[in-house]
Backbone as JSON Lines, residues from 0, in Angstrom:
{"i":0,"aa":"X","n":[113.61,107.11,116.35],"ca":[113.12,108.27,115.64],"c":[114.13,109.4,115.61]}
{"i":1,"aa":"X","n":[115.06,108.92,116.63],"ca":[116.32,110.63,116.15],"c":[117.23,110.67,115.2]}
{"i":2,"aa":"X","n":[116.82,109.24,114.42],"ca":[117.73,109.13,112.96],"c":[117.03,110.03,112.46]}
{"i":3,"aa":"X","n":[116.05,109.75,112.08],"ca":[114.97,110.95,110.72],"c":[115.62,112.25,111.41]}
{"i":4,"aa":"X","n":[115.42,112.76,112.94],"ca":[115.8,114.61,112.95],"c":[117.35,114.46,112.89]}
{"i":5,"aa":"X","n":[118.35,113.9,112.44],"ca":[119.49,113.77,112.22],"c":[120.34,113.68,111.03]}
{"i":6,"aa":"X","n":[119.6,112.67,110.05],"ca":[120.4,112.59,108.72],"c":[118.41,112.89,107.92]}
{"i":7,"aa":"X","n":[118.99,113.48,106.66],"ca":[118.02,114.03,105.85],"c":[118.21,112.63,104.43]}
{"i":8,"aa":"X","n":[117.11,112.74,103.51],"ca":[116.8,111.71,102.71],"c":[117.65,112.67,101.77]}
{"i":9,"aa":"X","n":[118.57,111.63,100.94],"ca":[119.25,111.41,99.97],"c":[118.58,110.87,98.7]}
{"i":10,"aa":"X","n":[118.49,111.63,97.67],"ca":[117.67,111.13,96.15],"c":[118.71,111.7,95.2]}
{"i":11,"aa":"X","n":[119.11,110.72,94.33],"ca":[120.21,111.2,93.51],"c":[119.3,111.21,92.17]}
{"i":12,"aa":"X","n":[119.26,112.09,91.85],"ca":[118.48,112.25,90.34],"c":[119.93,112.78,89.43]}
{"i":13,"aa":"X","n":[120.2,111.72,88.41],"ca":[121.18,111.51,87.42],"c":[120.94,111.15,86.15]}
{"i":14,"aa":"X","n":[122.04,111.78,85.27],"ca":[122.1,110.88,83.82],"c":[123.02,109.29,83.64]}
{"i":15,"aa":"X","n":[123.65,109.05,84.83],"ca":[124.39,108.17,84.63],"c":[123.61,106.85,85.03]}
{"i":16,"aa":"X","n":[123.56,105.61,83.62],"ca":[123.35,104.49,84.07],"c":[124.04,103.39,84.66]}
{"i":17,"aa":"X","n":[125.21,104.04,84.97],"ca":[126.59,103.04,85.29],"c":[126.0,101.93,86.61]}
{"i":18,"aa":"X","n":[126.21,101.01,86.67],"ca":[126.07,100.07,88.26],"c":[126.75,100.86,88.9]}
{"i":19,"aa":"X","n":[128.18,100.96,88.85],"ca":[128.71,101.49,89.45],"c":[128.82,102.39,90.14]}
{"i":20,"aa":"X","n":[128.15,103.67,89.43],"ca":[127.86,104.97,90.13],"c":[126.52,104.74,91.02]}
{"i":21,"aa":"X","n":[125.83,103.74,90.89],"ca":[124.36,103.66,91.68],"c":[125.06,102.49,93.16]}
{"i":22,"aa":"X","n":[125.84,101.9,92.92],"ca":[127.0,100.87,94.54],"c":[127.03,101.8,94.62]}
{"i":23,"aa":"X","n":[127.51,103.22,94.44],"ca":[128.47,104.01,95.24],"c":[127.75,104.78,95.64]}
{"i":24,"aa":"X","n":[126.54,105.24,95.0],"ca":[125.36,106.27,95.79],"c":[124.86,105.76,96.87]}
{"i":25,"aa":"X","n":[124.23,104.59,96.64],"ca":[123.84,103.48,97.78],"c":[124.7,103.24,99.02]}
{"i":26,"aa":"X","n":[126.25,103.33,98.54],"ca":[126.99,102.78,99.85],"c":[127.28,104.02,100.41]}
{"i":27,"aa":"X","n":[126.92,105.32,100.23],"ca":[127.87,106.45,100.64],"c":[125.99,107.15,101.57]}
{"i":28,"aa":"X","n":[125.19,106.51,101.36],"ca":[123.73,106.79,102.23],"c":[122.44,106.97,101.22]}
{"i":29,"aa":"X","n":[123.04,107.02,99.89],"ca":[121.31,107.57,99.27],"c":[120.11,106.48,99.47]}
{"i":30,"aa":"X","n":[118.96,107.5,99.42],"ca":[118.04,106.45,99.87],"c":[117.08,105.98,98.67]}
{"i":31,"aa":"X","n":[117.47,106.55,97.57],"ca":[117.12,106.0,96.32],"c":[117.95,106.6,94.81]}
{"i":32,"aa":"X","n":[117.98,105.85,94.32],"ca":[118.92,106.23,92.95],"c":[118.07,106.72,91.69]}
{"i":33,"aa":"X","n":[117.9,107.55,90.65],"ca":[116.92,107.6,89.64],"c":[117.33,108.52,88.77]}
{"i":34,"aa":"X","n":[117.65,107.6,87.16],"ca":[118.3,107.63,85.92],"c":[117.34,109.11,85.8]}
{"i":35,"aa":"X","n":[117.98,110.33,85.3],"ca":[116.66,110.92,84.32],"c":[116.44,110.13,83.44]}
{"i":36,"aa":"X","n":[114.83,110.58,83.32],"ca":[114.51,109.95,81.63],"c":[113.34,111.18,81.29]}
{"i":37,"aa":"X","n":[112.94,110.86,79.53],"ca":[111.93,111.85,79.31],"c":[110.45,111.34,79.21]}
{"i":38,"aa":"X","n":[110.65,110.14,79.76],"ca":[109.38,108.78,79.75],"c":[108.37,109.32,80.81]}
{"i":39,"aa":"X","n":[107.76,110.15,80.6],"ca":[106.97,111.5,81.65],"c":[106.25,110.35,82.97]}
{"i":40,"aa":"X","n":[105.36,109.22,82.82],"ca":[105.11,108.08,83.58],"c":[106.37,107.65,84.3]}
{"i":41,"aa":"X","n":[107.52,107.47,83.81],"ca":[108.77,107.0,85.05],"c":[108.74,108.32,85.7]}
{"i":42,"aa":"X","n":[109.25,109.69,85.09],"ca":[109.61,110.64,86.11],"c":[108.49,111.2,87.13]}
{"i":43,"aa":"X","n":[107.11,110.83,86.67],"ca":[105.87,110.86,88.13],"c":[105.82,110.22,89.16]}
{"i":44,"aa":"X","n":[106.29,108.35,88.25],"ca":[106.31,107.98,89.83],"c":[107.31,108.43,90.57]}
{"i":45,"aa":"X","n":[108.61,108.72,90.11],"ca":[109.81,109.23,91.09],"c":[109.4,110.36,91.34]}
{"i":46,"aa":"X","n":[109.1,111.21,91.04],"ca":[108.23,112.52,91.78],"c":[107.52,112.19,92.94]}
{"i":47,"aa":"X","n":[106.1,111.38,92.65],"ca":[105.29,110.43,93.49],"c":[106.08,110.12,95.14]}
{"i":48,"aa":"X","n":[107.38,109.67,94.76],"ca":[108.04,108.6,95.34],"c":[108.65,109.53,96.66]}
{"i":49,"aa":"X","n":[109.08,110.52,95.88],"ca":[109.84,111.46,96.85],"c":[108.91,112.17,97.6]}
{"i":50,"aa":"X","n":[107.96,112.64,97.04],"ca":[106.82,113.4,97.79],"c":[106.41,112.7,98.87]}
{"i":51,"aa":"X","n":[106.04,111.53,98.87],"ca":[105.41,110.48,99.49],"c":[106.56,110.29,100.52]}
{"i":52,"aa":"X","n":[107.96,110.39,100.46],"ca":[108.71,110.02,101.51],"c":[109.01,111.45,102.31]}
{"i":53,"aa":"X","n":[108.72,112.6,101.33],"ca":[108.52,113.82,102.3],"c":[108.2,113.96,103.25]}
{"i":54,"aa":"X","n":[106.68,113.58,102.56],"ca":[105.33,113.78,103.98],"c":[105.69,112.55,105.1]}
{"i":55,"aa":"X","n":[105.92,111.54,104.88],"ca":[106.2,110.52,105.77],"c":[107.05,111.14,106.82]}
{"i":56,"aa":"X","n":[108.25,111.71,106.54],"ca":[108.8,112.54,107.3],"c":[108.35,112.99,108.11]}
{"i":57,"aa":"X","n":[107.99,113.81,107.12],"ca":[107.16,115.33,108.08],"c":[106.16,114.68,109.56]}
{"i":58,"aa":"X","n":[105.57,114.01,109.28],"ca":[104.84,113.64,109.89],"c":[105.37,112.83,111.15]}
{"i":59,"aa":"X","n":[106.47,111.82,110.65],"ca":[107.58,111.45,111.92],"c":[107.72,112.63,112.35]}
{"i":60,"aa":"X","n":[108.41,113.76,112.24],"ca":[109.06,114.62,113.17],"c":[107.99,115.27,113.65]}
{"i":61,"aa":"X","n":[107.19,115.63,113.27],"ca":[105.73,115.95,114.23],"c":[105.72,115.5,115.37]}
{"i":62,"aa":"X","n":[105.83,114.09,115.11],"ca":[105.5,113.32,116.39],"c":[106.44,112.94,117.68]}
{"i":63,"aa":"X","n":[107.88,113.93,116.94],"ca":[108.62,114.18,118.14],"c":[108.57,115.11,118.95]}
């Protein structure tokens, strides 16, 4: 549990669809990659997604 109070979550919100740039987000720590789009249903669940790994957080470090 002293990873979570140590390194913070990484979310790269981008225009780039390259593979490339998403290996390199991935290998350098992000903990998820996500294209913008204006497809209002994709950008909720990634909203959804992050919120949801917020509170998860939060709630780990509580419990330290």
């Amino acid at each position: 549990m002293s990873d979570l109070k140590q390194r913070p979550r990484v979310v790269v919100f981008t225009t780039s669809t390259l593979d490339r740039d998403k290996q390199a987000a991935m290998l350098l720590g992000a903990d998820m990659y996500q294209t913008k789009t204006c497809e209002p249903d994709t950008f909720d669940r990634f909203a959804h997604w992050v919120s949801c790994m917020c509170a998860v957080d939060r709630k780990a470090r509580a419990r330290l």
